[in-house]
N, C-alpha and C positions, 0 to 999 in steps of 0.2 A: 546411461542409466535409464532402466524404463522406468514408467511411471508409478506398476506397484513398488519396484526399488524404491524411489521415491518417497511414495510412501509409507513403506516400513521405516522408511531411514527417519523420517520426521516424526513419527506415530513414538518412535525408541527415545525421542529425544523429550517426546512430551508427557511420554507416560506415566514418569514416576514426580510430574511435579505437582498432581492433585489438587486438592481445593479447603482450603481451611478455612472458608467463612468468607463473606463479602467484607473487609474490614479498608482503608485507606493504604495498610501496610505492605498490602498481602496483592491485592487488584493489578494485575498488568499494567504496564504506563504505555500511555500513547509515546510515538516516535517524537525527540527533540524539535523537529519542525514544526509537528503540531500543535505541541501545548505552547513553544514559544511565538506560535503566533495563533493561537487560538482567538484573538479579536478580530482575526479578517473572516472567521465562520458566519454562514448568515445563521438567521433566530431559528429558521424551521426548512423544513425541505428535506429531501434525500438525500443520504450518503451510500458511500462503499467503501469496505474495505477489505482489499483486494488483496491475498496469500495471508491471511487477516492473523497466521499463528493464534497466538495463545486472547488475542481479542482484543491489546491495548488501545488500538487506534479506534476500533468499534465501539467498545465499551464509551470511551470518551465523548466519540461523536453523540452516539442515543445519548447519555448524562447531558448533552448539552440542548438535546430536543430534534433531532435528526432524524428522522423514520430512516433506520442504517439496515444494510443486509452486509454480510460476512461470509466472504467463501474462501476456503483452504482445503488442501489435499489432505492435509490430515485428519481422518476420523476421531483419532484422539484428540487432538486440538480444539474438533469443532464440542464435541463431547464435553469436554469441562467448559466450553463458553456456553454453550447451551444451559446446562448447568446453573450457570449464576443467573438466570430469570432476568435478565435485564430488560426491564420496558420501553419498546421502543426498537428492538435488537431482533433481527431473524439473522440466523449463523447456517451455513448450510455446505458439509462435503462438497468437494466441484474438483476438479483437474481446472484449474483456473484457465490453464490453455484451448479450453473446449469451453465453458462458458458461454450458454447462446449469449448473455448481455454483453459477451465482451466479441461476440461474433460481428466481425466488420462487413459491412455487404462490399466492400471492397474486394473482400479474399474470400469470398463464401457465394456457392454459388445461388443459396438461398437467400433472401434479402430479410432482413430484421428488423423492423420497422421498430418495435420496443428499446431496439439497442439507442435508438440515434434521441439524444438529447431528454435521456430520463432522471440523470443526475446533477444534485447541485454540488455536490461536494466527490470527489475519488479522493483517496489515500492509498499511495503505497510505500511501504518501508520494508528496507533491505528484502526486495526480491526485483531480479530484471529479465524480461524476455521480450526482446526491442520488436518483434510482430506484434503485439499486443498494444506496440501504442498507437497504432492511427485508432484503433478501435475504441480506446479511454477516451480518445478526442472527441470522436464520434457520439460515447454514450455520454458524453458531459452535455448539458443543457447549457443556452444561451446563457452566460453570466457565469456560469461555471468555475469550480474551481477544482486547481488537481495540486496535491500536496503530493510529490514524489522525493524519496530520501532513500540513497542505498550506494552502494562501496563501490568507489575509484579504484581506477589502477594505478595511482602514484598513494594511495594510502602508506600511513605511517607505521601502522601495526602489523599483526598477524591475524587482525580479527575479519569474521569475512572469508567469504570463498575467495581459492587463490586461482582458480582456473578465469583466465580472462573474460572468456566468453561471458562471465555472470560478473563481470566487471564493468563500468564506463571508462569512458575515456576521455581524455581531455575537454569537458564544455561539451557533454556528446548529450547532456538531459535539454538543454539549449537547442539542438536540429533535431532530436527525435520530438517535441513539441515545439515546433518553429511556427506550427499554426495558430498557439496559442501567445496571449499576451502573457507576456513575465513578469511576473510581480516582483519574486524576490530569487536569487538562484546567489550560490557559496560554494566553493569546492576548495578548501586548504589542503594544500600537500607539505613540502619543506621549506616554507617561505616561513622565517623569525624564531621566534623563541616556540621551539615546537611543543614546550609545555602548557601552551595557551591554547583553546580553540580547539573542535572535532576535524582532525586530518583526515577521519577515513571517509568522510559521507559525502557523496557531492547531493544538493539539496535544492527543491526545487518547488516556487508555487507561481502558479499561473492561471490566467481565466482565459474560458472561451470568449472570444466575443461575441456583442447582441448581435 
């Protein structure tokens, strides 16, 4: 799929959900990892939120005093977050894969001095593209933290892409940041009473070290 494909495919998805008022009801939620551990955020610093959708992750972070920026392919998407004036919030179109901030001087033949340790906080939810992670490493600052959360391949549902490649694999959020200290990682598949507990998300926080 190229990238406009891409894009039109997320643009159709977001277009007709609109905006009915900033209310508690209504506001995008941040990813399960986030708000349930929303006490390991520090008080102020950077964030990002990275294929940011419809804004839950972003929204939350600025609400909590984050100076956040937000990048998604969808123009639609970014469109209605921009929209909601959040202070605190810059939202901005990007092909997240091209991203100079997520540009690694590892794989780029130009070096990026901005990318390497500008943030204190990344999130990403349900979206994966395993080039892109030395680079998060990279733009994480000393103390850093990366909340990553998005769909295995022994998930329990239909929910989620089924094409593998945008899947993880067993303990595979664990060696794509193996540089990074773990805080907290989860990944339930068919283990016990499978009514309990998120099967599809393998989940992930961890810090840079000083």
């Amino acid at each position: 799929m190229t990238k406009r494909s891409q894009q039109e495919k997320w643009n159709h998805i977001y277009k007709n959900k609109g905006l009915d008022g900033d209310t508690p009801s209504n506001l995008p939620q941040p990813c399960s990892l986030l708000s349930q551990y929303h006490y390991l955020l520090p008080t102020h610093g950077s964030a990002i939120d990275i294929a940011c959708g419809t804004g839950g992750n972003a929204i939350f972070l600025a609400n909590r005093g984050l100076s956040t920026q937000a990048i998604d392919i969808s123009d639609v998407a970014i469109e209605q977050l921009n929209d909601r004036n959040v202070p605190g919030l810059t939202a901005n179109c990007q092909d997240v894969e091209k991203h100079p901030i997520l540009t690694s001087t590892a794989n780029s033949t130009n070096a990026t001095p901005i990318s390497q340790g500008k943030f204190d906080v990344i999130v990403v939810s349900c979206y994966l593209h395993r080039d892109l992670c030395h680079a998060m490493i990279e733009a994480l600052a000393p103390g850093g933290l990366l909340f990553y959360q998005t769909f295995h391949q022994q998930k329990q549902s239909s929910n989620g892409p089924s094409n593998p490649k945008f899947l993880l694999k067993n303990n595979e959020l664990l060696d794509l940041f193996d540089a990074l200290d773990t805080l907290i990682f989860h990944q339930l598949s068919n283990q016990g009473d499978l009514s309990q507990g998120n099967r599809d998300l393998s989940s992930l926080i961890a810090q840079k070290p000083n």
